[in-house]
N, C-alpha and C positions, 0 to 999 in steps of 0.2 A: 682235820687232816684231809689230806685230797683224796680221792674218791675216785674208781672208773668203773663205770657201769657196764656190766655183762651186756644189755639191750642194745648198749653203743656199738659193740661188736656184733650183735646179730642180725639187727635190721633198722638203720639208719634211718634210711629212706620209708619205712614204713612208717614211722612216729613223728618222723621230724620235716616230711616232704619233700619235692627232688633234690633239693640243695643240695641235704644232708651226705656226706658221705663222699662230695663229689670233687673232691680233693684227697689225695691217699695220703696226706701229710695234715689233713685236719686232727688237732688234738683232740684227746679223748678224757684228757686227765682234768677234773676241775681242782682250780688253782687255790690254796687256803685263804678262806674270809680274814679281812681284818675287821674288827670291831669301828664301823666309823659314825660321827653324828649324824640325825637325819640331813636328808638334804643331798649329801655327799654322793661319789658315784656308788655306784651296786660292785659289792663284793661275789664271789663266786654263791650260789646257792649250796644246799645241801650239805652242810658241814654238819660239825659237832653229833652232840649223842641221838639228835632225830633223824641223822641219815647214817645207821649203822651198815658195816659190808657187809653183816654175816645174818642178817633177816631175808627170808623168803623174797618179801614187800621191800623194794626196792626206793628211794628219793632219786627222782628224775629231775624234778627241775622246779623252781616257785615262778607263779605267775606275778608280778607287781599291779597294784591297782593302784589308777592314778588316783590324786584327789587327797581328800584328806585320811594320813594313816589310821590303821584300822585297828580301832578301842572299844567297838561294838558291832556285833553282826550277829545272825541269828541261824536260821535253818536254808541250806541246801540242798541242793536237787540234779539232777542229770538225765538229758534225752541224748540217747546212745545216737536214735536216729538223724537226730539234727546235727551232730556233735558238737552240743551244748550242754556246760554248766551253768548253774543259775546258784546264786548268793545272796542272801537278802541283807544287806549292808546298811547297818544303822549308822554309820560313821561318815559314810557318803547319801543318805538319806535316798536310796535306790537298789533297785535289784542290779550285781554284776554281772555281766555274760560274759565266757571265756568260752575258747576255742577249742574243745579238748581234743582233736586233732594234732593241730598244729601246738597247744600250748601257749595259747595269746590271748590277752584283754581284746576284748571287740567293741562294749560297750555298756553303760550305764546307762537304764531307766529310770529315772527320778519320779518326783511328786511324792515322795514320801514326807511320813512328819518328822525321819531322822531320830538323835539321840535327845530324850528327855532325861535331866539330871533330880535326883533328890534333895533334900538341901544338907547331904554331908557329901555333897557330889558327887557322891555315885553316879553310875547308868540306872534310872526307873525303867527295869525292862516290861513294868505293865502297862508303859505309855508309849516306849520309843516303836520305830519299828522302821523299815520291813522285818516282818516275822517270819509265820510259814512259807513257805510256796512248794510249787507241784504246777506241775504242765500236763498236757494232752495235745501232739500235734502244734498247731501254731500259738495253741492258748495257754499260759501261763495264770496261773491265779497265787495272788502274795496278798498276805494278810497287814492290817497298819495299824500302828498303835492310837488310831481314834475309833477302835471297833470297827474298822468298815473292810471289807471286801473288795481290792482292786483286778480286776479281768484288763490282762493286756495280751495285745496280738503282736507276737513276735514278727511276724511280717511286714508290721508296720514302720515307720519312720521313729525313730526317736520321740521327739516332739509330741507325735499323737497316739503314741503306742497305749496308753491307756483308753479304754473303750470304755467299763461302766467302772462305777465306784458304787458299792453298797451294803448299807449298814446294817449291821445282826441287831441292833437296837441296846450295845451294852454300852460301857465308858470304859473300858479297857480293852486292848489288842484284842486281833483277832490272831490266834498262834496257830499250829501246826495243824495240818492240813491233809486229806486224802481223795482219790478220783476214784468211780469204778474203772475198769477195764476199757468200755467206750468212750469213757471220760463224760458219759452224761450227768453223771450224778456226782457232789461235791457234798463232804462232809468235812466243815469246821471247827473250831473250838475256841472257844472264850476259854480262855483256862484261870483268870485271871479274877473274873467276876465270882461273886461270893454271895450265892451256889453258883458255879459253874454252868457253862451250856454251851452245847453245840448246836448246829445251824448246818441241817440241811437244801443246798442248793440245787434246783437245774441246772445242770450246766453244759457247755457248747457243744461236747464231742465233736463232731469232725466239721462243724457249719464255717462257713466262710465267714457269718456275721454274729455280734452277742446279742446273748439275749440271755442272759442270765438272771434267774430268777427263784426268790427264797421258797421253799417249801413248808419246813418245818424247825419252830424252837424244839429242844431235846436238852431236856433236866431228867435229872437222876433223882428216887426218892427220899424224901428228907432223910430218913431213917440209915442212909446207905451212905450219902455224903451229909449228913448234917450244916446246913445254914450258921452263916456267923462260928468258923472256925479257921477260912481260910483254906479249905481247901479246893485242887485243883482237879480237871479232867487233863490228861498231854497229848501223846501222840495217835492219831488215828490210822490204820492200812488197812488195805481190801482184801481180802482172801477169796478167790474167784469161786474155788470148786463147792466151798459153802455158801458163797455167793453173801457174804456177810462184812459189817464194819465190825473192825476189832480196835478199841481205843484203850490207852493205859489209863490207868487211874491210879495217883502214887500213893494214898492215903483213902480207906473206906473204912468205917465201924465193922470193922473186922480186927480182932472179937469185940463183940457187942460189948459196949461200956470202955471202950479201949483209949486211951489217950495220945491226940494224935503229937507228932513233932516229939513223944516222951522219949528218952532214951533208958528210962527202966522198964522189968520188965511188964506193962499193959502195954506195950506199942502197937500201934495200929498197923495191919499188912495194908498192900494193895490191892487193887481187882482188875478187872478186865470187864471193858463194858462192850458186849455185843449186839449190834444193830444189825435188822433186818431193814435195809431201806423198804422194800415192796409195802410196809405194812404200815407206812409214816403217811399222810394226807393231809391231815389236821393241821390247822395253825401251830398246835403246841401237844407238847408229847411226852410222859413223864414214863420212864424206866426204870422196872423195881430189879428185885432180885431175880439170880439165872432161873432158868427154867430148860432142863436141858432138850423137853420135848421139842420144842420152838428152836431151839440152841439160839436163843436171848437174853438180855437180863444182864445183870453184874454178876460176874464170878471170882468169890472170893482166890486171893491168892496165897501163897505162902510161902516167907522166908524171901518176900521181892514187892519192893515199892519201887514202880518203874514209874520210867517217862518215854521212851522211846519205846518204837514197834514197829517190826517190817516180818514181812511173808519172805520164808525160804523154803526148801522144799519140801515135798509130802506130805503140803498142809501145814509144818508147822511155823509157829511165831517164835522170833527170838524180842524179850521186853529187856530194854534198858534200864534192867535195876541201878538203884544207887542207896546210898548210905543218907542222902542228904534227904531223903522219905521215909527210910527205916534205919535209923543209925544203928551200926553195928553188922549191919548186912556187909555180905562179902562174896556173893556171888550173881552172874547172871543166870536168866531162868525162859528155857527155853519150852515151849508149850505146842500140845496138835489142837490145830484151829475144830477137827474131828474127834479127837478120843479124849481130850484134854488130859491126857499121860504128859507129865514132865521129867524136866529132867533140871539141874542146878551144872552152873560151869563155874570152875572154881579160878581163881586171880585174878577176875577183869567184874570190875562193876564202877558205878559214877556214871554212867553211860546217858547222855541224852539222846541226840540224833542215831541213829541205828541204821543199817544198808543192805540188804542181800546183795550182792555181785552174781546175778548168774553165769556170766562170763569165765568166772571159775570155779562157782559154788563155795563162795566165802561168801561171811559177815563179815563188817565192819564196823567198828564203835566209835564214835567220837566221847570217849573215856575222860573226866577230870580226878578218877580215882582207882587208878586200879592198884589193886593188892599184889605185891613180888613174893610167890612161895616161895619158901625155905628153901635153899638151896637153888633156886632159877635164875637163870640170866634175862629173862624178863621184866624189861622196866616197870616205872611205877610211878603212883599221880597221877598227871595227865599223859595219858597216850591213845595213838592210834594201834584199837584193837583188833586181832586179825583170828577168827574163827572159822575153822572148817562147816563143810556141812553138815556133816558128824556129828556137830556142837564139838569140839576138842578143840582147846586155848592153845592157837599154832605160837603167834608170838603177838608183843608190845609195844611200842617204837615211842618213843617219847614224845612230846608235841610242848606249844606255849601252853601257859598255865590256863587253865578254864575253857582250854578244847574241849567242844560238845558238837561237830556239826560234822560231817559227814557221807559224801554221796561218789559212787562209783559210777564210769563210764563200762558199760560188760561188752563193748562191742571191741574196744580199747583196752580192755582191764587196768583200767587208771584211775585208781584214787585222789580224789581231792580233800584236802583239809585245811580248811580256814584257820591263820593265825595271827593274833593280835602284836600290836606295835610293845614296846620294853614299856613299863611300866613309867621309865623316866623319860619317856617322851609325849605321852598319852594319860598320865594320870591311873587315876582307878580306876581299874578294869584291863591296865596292859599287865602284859607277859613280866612279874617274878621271879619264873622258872630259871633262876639262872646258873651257871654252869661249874663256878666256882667259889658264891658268895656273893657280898653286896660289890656292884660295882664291875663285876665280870661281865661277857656277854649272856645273852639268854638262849634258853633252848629255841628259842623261835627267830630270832636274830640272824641265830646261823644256817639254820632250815632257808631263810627266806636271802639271805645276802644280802639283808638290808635291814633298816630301823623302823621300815614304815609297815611293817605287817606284810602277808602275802598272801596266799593261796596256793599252799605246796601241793604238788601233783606226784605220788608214789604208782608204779607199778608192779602189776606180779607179771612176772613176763612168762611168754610162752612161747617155746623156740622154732618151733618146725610146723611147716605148714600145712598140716595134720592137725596139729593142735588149733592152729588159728580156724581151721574149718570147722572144727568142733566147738571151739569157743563163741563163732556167729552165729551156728546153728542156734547151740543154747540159749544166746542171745535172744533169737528171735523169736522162740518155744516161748521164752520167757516174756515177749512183750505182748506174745497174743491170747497167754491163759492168766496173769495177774495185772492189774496196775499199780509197778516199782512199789516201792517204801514210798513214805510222805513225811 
C-alpha cells in the first residue's frame, strides 16, 4: 500500500540534500510495487508488511546494490563519522559501501573469496566470505572465508584499497569482529574452527600507514568448550569503562555433562567470554572459567545461547539470544558488563548481529525468530528488532527470511538491514518469507522494490532541533567512551 513518511514533511533537505524539497509540487506519496522479474525496472521501495505506518522505526527508502543479487551476505557496520555503511557481501564477493547521508551505493571493494556452496547447494558459510568487519577512522578490517584478515584503507582507490591480508593460521572464515576504543587493538574470531579461537591483533588506530600485526591465539579450556563437538565462539564488543572484550559463546558445558544442540531437558546454556587484552603477550593463551576478581574467564549464562553482542548504556551488554543454540529459548538477555545483574526481554530472540544506536538509545536486532505475544501486534520470524534502553520490546518490523545483520547510523538515526533476493531468483538462501503463499511477493521484494535484494534503510526520526542537538551530542559521548557494536 503506498506509504508517506512523517520525515518527508519535516526535513527534506536534511536527509535527502539540497534537492530535496525544492519543488513545492514534489510528491511525497510512494507509488504501490508491482511484483516484477528481476532485471525489470524498480518498483517503489517500502511497501508491504516490512514498511508498516504505525511503528516508531520508520522505511525510508532501500539502497540497490549493483552486481550480482543478494543470496549471501554476512555482518555490517556503520561510521556515523564518515557517513558510511559497510556490508560484507558474499554475493558480490566484497565489502558494499553506502552513503548514509545521502542513501546511495558509492562502491564495492572486492578480493574476496565470495560465496562457497555445499554439495546440496547451499551457501557453506565456513568458507564463503566477507564476514565480519568493523572500522576505526580510514581502516576497515573484514574478515574471509580462507581464515585470513583483510586491512583496507578507505581512503584509498578501489583497486588498491586492500593494504595487508593475514592469516589467524585456521581453514575456516575469520567471522565477527571487535576494535578498542583507539582502535589499536583488534580482536577476532574463528568461530567455525573446532575448538574455536580468536586472534588478537595490533591494529592501526589512527596511523596513516598498516602495519598490522598478530599478538595472540585465544582458546577456551577443553572443559568449557569441549574439542570435537562443534562448537562455536560469535560475537566480540568492547566495553570501555571495564576496559574489557566481551564475546558470545552460544553453547558451553554448562551444566556440566550437558548435551549440546539437545533439545530435551540437559541442554547446554551459553557464556560469555571475557578478555582482558593488557594481560595477552604470549603467542597462545588458553581461558578457563570467570574469575570475578580479574572479571575474566567464561561466565556461565542462563536461559541464553547467544551470537550477537553490543555495549549500551551503563555498562550493560544486550546478547543476541536464539533458539537455534538453545532450542526452546524465547527470550533476549541483557547483562552489566560490572554487576553481571540481568535481566531477560520477552518476544524478540534469533537474533545474530545486535546494535546500540546512541543516537537514540535503542538496540537493534537483526532477528530470524522472534516470538509475537499473545495478544501483540508485533511481528514475528524474521524481523528488525527495536529495544529501548530500558531493555523494553518497543516494536518488530518484519524483514526477508534469515535477516541477521544489522548496524545503525546515530548521527542520522538510520537503520540499515540487509535483504536477500526471492528465493526464486537466487536459489537457497533467498527470501521465503512471502506474503501471501507460494508464488506471492516476499516480504523483502516489497521492502526493497525489487527482485534483486537491497539494503533497506529505516529511521526513528526526530523532529525539532533540540532533539537533533541532543542526538549529536550523544553521538559523539558515544564515539569517544566505547568502540560501536562489532
Amino acid at each position: 500500500m503506498p506509504q508517506t513518511h512523517s520525515i518527508l514533511r519535516a526535513g527534506l533537505r536534511k536527509y535527502f540534500g539540497p534537492w530535496a524539497g525544492a519543488s513545492a509540487t514534489m510528491p511525497i506519496v510512494l507509488a504501490a510495487i508491482s511484483f516484477a522479474p528481476v532485471g525489470a525496472a524498480l518498483a517503489a521501495p517500502c511497501t508491504g508488511p516490512g514498511a508498516p505506518t504505525t511503528t516508531q522505526t520508520e522505511c525510508l527508502t532501500a539502497v540497490q546494490i549493483p552486481g550480482n543479487a543478494l543470496r549471501s551476505f554476512d555482518i555490517s557496520w556503520d561510521d556515523a563519522d564518515r557517513a558510511e555503511y559497510y556490508l560484507g557481501d558474499r554475493s558480490n564477493a566484497g565489502i558494499d559501501i553506502i552513503d548514509t547521508e545521502h542513501n546511495t551505493f558509492k562502491r564495492t571493494i572486492g578480493g574476496f573469496v565470495g560465496i562457497k556452496l555445499l554439495g546440496s547447494g547451499a551457501v557453506d558459510n565456513n568458507h564463503s566470505g566477507p564476514d565480519g568487519v568493523v572500522s576505526h577512522g580510514r581502516w576497515l578490517y573484514a574478515g574471509d572465508g580462507d581464515s585470513t584478515l583483510k586491512v583496507i584503507d578507505l581512503n584509498a582507490p578501489t583497486a588498491s584499497a586492500i593494504k595487508q591480508t593475514l592469516s589467524t593460521g585456521g581453514t575456516t572464515r575469520v567471522d565477527e569482529m571487535a576494535l578498542t576504543t583507539d582502535g589499536k587493538l583488534l580482536l577476532v574470531a574463528n568461530n567455525a574452527e573446532d575448538p574455536p579461537f580468536g586472534t588478537l591483533f595490533n591494529a592501526n588506530g589512527d596511523a596513516s600507514t598498516s602495519n598490522v600485526s598478530k599478538v595472540t591465539k585465544i582458546t577456551v579450556d577443553n572443559t568449557i568448550i569441549p574439542a570435537g563437538l562443534g562448537l562455536s565462539i560469535e560475537q566480540p564488543t568492547w566495553e570501555p569503562k571495564t576496559a574489557r572484550f566481551y564475546v558470545s559463546i552460544p553453547q558451553i558445558n554448562n551444566p556440566t555433562g550437558c548435551l549440546p544442540f539437545s533439545t530435551g531437558s540437559n541442554q547446554c546454556n551459553g557464556g560469555l567470554l571475557v578478555i582482558d587484552p593488557t594481560t595477552l603477550s604470549t603467542p597462545t593463551a588458553v581461558i578457563g572459567a570467570f574469575n570475578s576478581t580479574t572479571n575474566t574467564g567464561v561466565l556461565p549464562l542462563n536461559q541464553c545461547g547467544p551470537n550477537g553482542a553490543t555495549v549500551g548504556p551503563h555498562e550493560n551488554l544486550l546478547l543476541g539470544c536464539t533458539p537455534a543454540n538453545l532450542p526452546g529459548s524465547t527470550t533476549t538477555l541483557v547483562i552489566n558488563a560490572k554487576t553481571k545483574n540481568f535481566a531477560n526481554i520477552g518476544g524478540i530472540t534469533g537474533s545474530d548481529e545486535v546494535w546500540f544506536n546512541a543516537g537514540d538509545s535503542r538496540y537493534y536486532t537483526g532477528s530470524s525468530a522472534a516470538i509475537k505475544p499473545t495478544g501483540s501486534p508485533l511481528g514475528s520470524g524474521a524481523v528488525l528488532g527495536v529495544i529501548d534502553g530500558t531493555s523494553v520490546l518497543i516494536e518488530t518490523i518484519p524483514q526477508s527470511s534469515g535477516s541477521h545483520s544489522v548496524a545503525a547510523d546515530c548521527k542520522r538515526n538510520k537503520i540499515f538491514v540487509p535483504q536477500v533476493a526471492p528465493v526464486a531468483v537466487v536459489g537457497a538462501g533467498g527470501d521465503t518469507n512471502t506474503t501471501a503463499g507460494p508464488g506471492s511477493p516476499t516480504v523483502g521484494s516489497l521492502i526493497c522494490g525489487s527482485n534483486n535484494g537491497c539494503v533497506a534503510v529505516y529511521i526513528h526520526e526526530t523532529d525539532d532541533e533540540d532533539q537533533q542537538d541532543n542526538q549529536d551530542n550523544a553521538c559523539q559521548t558515544n564515539d569517544h567512551q566505547k568502540d560501536h557494536h562489532d
